[in-house]
N, C-alpha and C positions, 0 to 999 in steps of 0.2 A: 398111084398116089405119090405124089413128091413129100420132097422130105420136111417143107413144113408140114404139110398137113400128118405125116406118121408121128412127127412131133406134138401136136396138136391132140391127137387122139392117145398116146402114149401118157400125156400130161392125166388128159381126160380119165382114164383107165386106172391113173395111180390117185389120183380125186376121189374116185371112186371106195377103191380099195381102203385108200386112208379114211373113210368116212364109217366106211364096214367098219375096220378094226380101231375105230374110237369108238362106238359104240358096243362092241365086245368088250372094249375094256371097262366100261361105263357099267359093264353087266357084272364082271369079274370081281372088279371094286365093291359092287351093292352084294358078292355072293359072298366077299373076304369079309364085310361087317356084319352079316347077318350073322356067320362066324365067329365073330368076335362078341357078339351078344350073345351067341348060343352057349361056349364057354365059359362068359360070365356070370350066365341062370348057372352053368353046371357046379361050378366051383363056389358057390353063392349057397347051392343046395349042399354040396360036399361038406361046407364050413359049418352049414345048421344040424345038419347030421351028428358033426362031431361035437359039438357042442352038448353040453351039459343042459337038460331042458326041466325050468323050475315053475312049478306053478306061478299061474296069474296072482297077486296079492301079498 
């Protein structure tokens, strides 16, 4: 194989790769939010907790 074509194929391969690891991070991202909501039910709950709770009326 000459050295365009290792070229070519080198390109092709890091194409590749770079399209894996946008999509990893596209996963990453959607696990840090899901994260980020989970914390805020907890701390949401944590706050009702402490809260002083008065009847309805």
């Amino acid at each position: 194989m000459g050295e365009p074509e290792r070229i070519t194929a080198r390109r092709s391969e890091l194409d590749t790769l770079a399209a894996e690891l946008a999509r990893q991070l596209q996963e990453v991202q959607a696990g840090r939010e899901e994260l980020v909501i989970a914390e805020r039910v907890l701390n949401r709950l944590a706050e009702q907790g402490r809260r002083p709770r008065h009847p309805p009326g």
